[in-house]
C-alpha positions, 0 to 999 in steps of 0.5 A, spaced: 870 632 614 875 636 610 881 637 616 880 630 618 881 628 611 887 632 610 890 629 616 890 622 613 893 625 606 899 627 609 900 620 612 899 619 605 904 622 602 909 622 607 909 615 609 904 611 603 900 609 609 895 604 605 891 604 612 891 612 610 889 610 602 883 606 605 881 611 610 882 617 603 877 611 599 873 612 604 872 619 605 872 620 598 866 616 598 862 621 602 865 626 597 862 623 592 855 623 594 855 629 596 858 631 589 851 627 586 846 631 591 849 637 590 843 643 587 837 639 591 833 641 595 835 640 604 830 635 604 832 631 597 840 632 600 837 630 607 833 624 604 839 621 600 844 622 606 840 618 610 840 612 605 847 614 602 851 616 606 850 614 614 852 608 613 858 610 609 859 613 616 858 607 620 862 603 616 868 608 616 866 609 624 867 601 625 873 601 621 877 607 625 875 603 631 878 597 628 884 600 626 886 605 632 887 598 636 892 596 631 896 602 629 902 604 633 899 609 639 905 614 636 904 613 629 902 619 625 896 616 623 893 614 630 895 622 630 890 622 624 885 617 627 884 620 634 883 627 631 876 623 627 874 620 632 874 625 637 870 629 633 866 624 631 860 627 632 862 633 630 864 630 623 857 626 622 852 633 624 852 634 616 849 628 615 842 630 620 841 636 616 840 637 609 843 645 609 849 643 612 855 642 608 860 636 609 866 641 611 867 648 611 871 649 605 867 655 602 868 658 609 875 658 609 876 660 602 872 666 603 875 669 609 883 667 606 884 674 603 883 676 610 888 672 612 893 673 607 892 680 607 893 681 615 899 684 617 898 688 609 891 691 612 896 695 618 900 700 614 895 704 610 898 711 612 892 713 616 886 711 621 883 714 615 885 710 609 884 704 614 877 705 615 876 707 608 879 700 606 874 696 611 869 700 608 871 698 600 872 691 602 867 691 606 862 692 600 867 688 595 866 682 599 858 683 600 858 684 593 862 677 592 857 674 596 850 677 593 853 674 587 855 668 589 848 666 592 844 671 589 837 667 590 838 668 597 840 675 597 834 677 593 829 674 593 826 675 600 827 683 598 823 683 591 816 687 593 818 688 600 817 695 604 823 693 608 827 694 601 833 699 602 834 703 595 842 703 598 842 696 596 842 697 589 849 700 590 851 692 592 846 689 587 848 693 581 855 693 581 854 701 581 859 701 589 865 700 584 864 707 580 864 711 588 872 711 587 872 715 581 869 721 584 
């Protein structure tokens, strides 16, 4: 939802687009809600898309269909309503399912240091330094993620057999030590 919503704000900005403010509104609505159900459980989330947010989507589904039979077929903001509603479908799925998030915003954060590193990550000297920094940034991310959803990391392996002790390394910090050697 995040991308087809950043499509209406650069009509915004660019044009003052009201029909681009209304469709902001709109999604906004579909941010709210999801601000409201945010640390439920899938099912509650599930429950209160179901009552709360599918019909915002219909409403808003409604409205672009409206909206792209009055809009100028070269204007910037059917550009915007023809992306929405070519990935319609893909745009609601959140909305069947309570672990889905509405974008993939946390996504795109989490792999944006690849991004902006890429062409940095080709000039370490040696394969060897290559692969010693795949492997550092291979554990610094793994441990950025344990921390961030450390409930799904360590639960299903407290008093397992599958326990592996090199986990610890992650788990503990103790990875950020290994430099010093």
């Amino acid at each position: 939802m995040a991308h087809a919503r950043r499509k209406y704000f650069d009509v915004h900005t660019t044009l003052k687009s009201p029909l681009a403010a209304e469709a902001l509104d709109r999604i906004g609505k579909l941010y709210q809600i999801e601000r409201e159900i945010h640390g439920c459980s899938p099912e509650e989330r599930l429950a209160a898309r179901q009552a709360r947010a599918v019909p915002v989507l219909n409403e808003l589904y409604a409205w672009m269909l409206e909206k792209a039979s009055q809009v100028d077929p070269k204007s910037p903001l059917m550009e915007a309503l023809k992306y929405s509603l070519n990935r319609w479908e893909s745009l609601c799925r959140y909305a069947q399912d309570g672990r889905l998030s509405i974008d993939n915003n946390s996504a795109e954060r989490s792999i944006r240091g690849v991004g902006i590193g890429r062409k940095n990550y080709m000039f370490f000297g040696s394969d060897n330094g290559g692969d010693r920094a795949a492997v550092l940034y291979s554990l610094v991310e793994t441990r950025l993620c344990r921390v961030r959803h450390r409930h799904v990391w360590t639960k299903p392996l407290r008093g397992s057999r599958e326990f592996d002790p090199s986990l610890r390394l992650l788990m503990h910090g103790e990875f950020l030590r290994l430099g010093h050697r």
